[in-house]
Backbone bond lengths (Angstrom), bond angles and torsions (degrees), N, CA, C in turn:
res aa  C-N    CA-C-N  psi(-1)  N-CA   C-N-CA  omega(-1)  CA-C   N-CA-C  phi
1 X - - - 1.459 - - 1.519 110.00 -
2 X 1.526 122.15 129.44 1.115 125.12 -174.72 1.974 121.59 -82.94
3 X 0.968 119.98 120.80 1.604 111.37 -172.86 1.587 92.58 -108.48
4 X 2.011 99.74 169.65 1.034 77.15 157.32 1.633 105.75 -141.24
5 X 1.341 111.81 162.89 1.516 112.32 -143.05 1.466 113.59 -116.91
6 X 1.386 127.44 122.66 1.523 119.41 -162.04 1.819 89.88 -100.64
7 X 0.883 130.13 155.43 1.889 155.87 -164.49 1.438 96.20 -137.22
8 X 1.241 127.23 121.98 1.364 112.67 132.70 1.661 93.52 -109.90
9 X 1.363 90.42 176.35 1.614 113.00 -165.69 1.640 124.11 53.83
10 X 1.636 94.00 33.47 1.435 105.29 179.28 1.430 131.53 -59.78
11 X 1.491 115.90 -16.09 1.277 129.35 -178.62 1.441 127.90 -67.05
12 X 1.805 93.11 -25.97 1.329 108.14 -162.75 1.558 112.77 -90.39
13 X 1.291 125.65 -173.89 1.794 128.57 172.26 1.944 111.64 -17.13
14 X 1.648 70.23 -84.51 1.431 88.36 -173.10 1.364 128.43 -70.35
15 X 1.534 112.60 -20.21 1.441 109.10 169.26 1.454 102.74 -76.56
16 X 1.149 144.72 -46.88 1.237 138.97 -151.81 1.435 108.75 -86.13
17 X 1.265 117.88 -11.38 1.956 132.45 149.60 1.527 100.44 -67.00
18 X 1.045 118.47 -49.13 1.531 122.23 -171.19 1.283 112.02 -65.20
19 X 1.690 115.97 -43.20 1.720 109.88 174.96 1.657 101.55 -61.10
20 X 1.074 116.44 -52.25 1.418 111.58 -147.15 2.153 98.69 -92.31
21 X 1.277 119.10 23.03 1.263 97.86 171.44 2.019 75.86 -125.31
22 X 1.114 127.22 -0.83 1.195 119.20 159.19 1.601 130.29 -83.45
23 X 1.080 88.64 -12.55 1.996 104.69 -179.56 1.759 94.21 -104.57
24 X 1.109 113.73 -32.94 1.845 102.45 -172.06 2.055 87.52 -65.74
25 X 1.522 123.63 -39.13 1.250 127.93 -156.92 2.143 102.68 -72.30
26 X 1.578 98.75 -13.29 1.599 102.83 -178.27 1.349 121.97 77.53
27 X 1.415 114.06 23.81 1.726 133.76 153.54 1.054 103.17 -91.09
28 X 1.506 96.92 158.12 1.929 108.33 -179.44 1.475 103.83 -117.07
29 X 1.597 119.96 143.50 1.377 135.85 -149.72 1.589 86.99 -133.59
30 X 1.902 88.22 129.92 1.857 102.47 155.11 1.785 89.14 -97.90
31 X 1.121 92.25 135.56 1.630 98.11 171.37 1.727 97.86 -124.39
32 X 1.449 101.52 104.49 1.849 137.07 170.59 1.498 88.69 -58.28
33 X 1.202 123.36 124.23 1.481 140.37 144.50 1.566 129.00 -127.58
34 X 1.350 152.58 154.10 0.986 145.40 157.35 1.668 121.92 -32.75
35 X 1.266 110.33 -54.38 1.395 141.84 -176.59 1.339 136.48 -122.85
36 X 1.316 134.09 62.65 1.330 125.50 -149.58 1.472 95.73 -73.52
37 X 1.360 134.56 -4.72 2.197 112.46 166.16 1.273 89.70 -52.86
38 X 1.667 115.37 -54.99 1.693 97.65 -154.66 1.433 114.97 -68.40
39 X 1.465 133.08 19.30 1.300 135.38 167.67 1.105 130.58 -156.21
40 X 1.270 96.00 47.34 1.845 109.22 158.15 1.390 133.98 -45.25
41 X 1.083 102.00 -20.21 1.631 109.51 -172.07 1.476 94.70 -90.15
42 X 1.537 141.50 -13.05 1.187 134.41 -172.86 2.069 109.63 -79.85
43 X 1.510 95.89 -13.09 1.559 96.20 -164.76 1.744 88.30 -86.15
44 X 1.451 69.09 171.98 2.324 87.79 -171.84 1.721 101.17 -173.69
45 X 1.608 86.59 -167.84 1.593 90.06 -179.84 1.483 123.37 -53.85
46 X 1.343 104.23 -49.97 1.422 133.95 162.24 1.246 153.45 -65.46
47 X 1.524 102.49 -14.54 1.556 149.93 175.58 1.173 116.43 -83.27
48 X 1.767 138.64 110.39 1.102 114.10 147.72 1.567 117.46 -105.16
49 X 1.132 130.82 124.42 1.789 123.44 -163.00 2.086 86.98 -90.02
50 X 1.742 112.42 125.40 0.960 128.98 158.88 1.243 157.04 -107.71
51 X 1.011 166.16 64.42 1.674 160.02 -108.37 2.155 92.84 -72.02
52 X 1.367 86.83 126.10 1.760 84.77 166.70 1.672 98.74 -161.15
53 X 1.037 102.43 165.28 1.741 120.43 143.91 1.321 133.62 -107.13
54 X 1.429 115.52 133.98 1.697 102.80 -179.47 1.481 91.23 -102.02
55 X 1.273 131.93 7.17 1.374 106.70 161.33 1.453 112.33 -99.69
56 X 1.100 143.53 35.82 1.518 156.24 140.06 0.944 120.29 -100.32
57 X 1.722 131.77 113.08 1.802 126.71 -157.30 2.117 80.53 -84.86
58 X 1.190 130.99 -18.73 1.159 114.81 -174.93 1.601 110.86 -80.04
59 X 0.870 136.98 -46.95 1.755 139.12 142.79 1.567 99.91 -28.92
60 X 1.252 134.87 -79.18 1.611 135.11 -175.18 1.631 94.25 -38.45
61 X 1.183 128.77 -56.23 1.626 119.34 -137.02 1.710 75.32 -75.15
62 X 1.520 117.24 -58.93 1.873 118.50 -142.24 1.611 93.28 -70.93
63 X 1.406 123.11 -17.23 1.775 101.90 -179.98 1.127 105.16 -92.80
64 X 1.798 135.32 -27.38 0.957 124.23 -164.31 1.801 119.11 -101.29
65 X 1.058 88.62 14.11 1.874 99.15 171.32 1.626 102.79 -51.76
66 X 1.218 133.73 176.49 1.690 136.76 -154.35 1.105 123.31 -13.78
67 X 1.708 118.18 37.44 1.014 93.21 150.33 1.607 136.44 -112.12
68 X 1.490 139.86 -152.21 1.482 115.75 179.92 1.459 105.18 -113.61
69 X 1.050 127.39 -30.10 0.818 138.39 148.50 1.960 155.09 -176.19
70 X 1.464 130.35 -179.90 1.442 124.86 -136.06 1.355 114.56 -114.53
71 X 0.923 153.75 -120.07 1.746 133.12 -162.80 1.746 92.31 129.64
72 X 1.147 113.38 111.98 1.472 107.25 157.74 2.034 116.05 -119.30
73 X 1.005 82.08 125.70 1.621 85.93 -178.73 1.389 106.78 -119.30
74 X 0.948 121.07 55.79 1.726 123.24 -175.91 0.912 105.90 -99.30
75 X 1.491 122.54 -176.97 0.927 118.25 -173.91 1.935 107.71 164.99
76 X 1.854 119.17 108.76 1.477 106.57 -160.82 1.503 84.72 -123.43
77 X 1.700 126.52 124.23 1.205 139.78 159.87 1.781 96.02 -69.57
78 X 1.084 145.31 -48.57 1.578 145.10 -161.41 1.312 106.91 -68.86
79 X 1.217 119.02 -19.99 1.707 114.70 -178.50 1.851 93.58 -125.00
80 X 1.690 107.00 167.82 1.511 107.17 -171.79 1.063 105.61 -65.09
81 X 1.153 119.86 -161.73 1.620 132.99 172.95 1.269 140.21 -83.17
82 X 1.833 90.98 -38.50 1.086 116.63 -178.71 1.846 115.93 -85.48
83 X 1.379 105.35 -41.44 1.299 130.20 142.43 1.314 118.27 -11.32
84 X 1.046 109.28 -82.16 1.474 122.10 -172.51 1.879 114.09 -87.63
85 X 0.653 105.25 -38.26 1.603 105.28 173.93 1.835 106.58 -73.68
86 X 1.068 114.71 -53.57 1.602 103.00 179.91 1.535 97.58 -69.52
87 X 1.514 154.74 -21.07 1.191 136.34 176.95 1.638 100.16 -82.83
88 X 0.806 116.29 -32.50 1.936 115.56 173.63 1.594 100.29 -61.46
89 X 1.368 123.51 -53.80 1.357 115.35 177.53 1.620 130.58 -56.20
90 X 1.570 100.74 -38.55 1.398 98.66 160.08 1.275 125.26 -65.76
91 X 1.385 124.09 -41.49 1.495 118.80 -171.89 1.235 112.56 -75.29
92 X 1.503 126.78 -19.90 1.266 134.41 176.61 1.216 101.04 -66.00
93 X 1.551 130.34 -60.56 1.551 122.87 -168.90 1.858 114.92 -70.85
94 X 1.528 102.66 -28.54 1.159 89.53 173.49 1.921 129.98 -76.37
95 X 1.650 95.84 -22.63 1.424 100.05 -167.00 1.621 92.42 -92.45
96 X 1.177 138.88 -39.65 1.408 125.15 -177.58 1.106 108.30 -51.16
97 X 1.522 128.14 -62.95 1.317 134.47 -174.80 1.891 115.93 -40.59
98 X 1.260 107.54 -60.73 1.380 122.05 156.80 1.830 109.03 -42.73
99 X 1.738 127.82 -26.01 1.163 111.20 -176.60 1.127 111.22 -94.80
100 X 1.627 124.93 -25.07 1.210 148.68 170.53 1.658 97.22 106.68
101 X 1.546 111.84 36.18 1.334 108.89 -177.61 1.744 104.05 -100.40
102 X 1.727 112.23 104.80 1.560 107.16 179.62 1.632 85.94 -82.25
103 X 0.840 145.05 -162.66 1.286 166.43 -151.89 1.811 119.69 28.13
104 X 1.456 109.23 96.07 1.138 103.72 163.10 1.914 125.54 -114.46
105 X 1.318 128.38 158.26 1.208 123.09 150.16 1.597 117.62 -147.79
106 X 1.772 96.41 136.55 1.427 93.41 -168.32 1.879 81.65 -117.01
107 X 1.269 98.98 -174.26 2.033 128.52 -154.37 1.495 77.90 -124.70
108 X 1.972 89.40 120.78 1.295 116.97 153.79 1.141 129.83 -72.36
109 X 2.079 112.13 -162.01 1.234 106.01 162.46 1.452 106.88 -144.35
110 X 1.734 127.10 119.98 1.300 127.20 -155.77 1.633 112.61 -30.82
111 X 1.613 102.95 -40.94 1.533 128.14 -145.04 1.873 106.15 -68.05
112 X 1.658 98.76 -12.31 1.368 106.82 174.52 2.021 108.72 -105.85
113 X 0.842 114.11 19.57 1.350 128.01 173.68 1.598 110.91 -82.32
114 X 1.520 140.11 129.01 1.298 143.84 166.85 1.615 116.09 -64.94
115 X 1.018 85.81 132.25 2.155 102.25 169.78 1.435 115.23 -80.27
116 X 1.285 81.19 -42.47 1.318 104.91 170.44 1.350 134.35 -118.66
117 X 1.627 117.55 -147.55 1.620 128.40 166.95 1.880 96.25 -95.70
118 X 1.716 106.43 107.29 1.146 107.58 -176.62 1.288 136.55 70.04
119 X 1.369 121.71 4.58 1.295 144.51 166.26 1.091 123.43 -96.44
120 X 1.688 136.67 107.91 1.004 125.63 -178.23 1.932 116.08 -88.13
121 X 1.190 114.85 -170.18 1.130 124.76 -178.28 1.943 100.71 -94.52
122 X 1.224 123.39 -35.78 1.459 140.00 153.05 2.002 116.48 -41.35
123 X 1.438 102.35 -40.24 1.584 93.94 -169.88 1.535 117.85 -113.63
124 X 1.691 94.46 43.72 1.519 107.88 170.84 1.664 104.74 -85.62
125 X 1.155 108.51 146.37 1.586 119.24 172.36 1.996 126.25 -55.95
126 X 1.432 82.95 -15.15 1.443 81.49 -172.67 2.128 92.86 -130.97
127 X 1.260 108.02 47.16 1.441 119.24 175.19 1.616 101.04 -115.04
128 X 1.654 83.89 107.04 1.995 99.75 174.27 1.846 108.83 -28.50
129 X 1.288 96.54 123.51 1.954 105.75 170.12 1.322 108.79 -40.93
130 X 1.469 112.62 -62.76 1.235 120.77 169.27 1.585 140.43 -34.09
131 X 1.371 100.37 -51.91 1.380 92.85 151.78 1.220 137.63 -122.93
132 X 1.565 120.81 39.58 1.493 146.09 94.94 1.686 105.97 -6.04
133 X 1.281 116.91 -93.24 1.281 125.99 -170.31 1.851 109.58 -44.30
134 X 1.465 115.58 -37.59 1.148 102.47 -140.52 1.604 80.63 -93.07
135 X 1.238 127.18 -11.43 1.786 137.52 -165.88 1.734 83.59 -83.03
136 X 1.552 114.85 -54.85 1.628 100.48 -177.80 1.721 135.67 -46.88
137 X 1.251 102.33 -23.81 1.525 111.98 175.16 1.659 104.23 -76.37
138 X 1.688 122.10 -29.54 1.022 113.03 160.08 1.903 127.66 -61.94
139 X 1.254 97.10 -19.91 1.461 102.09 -178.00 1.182 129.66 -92.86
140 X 1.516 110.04 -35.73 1.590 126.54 147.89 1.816 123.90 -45.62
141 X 1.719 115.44 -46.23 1.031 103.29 154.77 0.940 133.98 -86.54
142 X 1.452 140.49 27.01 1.538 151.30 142.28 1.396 96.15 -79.37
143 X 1.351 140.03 -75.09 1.616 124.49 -172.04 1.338 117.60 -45.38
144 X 1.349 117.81 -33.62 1.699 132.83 164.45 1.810 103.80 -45.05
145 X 1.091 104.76 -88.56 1.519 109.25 -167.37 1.962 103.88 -64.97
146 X 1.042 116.41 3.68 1.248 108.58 173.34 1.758 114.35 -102.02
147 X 1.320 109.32 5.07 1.522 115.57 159.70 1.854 103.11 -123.76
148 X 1.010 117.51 32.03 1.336 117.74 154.88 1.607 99.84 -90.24
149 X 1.418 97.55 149.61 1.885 119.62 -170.54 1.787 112.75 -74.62
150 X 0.713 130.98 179.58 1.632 145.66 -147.33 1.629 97.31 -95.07
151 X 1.078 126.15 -25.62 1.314 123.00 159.10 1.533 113.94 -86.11
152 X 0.865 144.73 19.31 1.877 130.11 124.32 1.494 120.38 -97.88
153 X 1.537 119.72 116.51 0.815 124.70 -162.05 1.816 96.23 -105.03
154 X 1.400 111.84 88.77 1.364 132.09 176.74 1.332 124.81 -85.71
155 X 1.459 106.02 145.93 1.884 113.76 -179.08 1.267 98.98 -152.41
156 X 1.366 114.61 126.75 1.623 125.70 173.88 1.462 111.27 -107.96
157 X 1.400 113.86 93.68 1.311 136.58 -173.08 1.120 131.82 -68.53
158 X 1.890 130.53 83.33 1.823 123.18 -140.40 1.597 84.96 -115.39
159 X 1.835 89.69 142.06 1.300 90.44 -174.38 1.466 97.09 -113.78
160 X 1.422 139.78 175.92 1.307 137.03 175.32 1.371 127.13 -42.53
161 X 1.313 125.49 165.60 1.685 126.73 -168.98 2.228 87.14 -67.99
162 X 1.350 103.49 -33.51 1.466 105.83 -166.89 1.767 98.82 -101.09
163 X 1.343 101.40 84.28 1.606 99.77 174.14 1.814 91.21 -102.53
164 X 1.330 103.87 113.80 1.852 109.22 -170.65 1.300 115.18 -130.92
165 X 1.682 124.66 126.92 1.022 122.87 -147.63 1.503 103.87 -91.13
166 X 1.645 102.58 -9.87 1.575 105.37 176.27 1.922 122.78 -82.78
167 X 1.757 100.46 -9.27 1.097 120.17 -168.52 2.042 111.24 -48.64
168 X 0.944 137.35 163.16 1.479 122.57 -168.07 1.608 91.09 -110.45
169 X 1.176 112.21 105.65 1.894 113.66 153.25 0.905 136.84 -37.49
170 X 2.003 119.63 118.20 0.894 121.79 -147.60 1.939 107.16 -120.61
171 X 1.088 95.58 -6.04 1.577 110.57 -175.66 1.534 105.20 45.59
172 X 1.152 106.00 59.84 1.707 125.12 177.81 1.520 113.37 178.98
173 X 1.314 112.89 144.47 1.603 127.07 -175.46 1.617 109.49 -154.79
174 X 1.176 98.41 165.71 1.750 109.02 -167.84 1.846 86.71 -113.91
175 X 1.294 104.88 157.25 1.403 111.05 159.71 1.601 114.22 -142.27
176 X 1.668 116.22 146.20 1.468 128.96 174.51 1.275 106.15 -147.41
177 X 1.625 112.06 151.30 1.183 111.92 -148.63 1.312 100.60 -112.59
178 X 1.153 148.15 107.76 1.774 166.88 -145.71 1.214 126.86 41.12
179 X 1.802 108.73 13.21 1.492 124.60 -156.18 1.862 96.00 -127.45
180 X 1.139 108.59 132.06 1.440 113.84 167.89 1.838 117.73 -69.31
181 X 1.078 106.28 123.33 1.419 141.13 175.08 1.876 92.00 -44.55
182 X 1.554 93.91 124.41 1.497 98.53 158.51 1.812 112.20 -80.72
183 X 1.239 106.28 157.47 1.733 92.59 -179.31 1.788 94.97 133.33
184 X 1.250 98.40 178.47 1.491 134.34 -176.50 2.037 98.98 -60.11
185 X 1.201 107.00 -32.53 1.720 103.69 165.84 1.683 103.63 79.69
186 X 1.591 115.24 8.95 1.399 101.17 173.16 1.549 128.71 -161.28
187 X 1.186 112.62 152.63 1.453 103.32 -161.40 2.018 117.99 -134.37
188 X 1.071 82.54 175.66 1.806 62.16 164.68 1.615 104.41 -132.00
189 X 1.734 88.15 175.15 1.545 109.33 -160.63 1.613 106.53 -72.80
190 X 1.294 107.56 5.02 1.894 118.50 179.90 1.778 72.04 -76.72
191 X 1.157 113.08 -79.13 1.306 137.64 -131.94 1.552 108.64 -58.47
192 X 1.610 103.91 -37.84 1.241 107.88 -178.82 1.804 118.34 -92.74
193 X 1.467 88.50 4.29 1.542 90.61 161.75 1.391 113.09 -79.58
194 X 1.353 120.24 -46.38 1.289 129.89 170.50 1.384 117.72 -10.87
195 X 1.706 101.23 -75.09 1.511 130.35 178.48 1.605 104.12 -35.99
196 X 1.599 108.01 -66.57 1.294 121.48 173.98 1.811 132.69 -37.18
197 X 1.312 90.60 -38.25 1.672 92.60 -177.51 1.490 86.25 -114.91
198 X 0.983 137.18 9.39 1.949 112.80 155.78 1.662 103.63 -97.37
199 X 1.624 136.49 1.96 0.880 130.96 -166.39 1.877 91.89 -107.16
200 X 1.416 115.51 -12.09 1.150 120.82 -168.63 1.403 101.66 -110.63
201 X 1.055 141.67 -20.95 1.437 153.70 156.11 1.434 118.38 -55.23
202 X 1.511 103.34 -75.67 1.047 114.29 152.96 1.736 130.80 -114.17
203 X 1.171 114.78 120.18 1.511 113.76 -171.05 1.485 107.23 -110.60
204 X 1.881 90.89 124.55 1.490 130.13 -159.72 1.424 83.93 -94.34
205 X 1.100 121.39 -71.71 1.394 135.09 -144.44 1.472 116.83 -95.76
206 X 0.928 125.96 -179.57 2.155 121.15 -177.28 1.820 107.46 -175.26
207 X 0.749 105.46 108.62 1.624 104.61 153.02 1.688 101.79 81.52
208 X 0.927 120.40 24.97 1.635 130.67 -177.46 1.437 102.41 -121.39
209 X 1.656 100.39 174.21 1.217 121.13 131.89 1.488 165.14 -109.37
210 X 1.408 111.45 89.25 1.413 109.74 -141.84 1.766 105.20 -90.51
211 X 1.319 93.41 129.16 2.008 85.56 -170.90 1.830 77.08 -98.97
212 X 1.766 84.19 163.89 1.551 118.25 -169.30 1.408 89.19 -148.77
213 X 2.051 84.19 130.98 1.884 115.77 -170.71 1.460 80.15 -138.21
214 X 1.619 86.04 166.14 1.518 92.03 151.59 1.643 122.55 -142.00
């Protein structure tokens, strides 16, 4: 069955694995970018390359009208973390809802994943401040979308500390649900598209965080 699938942060790694293991699957993709000159090469049969913001729920609501569902892979080093990811979370819940788009999934960050019971991989003593801070905007937009209402049916999709674009594709992945994956700890962005559009195809999971290894 063909859907069709809105991207923001399509330009980047993982979105641009995400258009194209979503177009090999025969759904059609708005792929959200800042700038679509700078990504012409992303449009196709199936492709439409668009200018949006996911931190404006009014940009979210007007691109994401028919479709089934959304994928955010964004991602702004120029603004904080926290900043920008909790304003992406709001505009996401407000403008989908307004599009009638239930299905979202946005890209974690390993570093908020448990070792343990209540222990993250973030609140070790000798875990850089820095990216401390930048793991918190991941955590803020999980408390964000975790008081959004029963009509968004959300999944925040964390891929290993080693998400590597040189990694060799394996068209297979492991999944655990807020807990880091025993194993090799890394995958590639073929691979973790995979995860992504079988979780959007078919959706296993809801309102968690499920990290993906392989």
């Amino acid at each position: 069955m063909s859907n069709d699938i809105i991207i923001f942060g399509a330009g980047g790694r993982v979105g641009r694995a995400a258009v194209a293991e979503a177009v090999t699957r025969g759904h059609r993709v708005t792929a959200v970018v800042r700038d679509p000159a700078k990504y012409q090469d992303l449009g196709g049969e199936r492709v439409t390359v668009v200018q949006g913001d996911v931190t404006d729920p009014r940009s979210v609501a007007a691109l994401a009208a028919g479709h089934d569902a959304a994928l955010n892979a964004s991602v702004r080093l120029d603004i904080g973390s926290e900043e920008y990811f909790t304003a992406a979370a709001r505009a996401l819940i407000a403008g989908l809802a307004e599009a009638g788009v239930r299905r979202l999934l946005t890209l974690g960050i390993a570093t908020t994943l448990e070792t343990a019971p209540g222990v993250r991989i973030m609140d070790g003593p000798e875990f850089p401040e820095a990216w401390r801070a930048f793991a918190q905007g991941h955590v803020a937009e999980y408390e964000l979308l975790s008081t959004a209402g029963p009509d968004l049916d959300w999944l925040m999709v964390v891929p290993p500390l080693d998400l590597n674009a040189d990694a060799e594709p394996t068209g297979s992945y492991r999944t655990a649900v807020g807990t880091v994956l025993d194993g090799p700890g890394r995958i590639s962005h073929a691979d973790l598209a995979i995860a992504v559009l079988d979780e959007i195809e078919t959706p296993r999971h809801s309102r968690v965080q499920l990290a993906v290894s392989r």
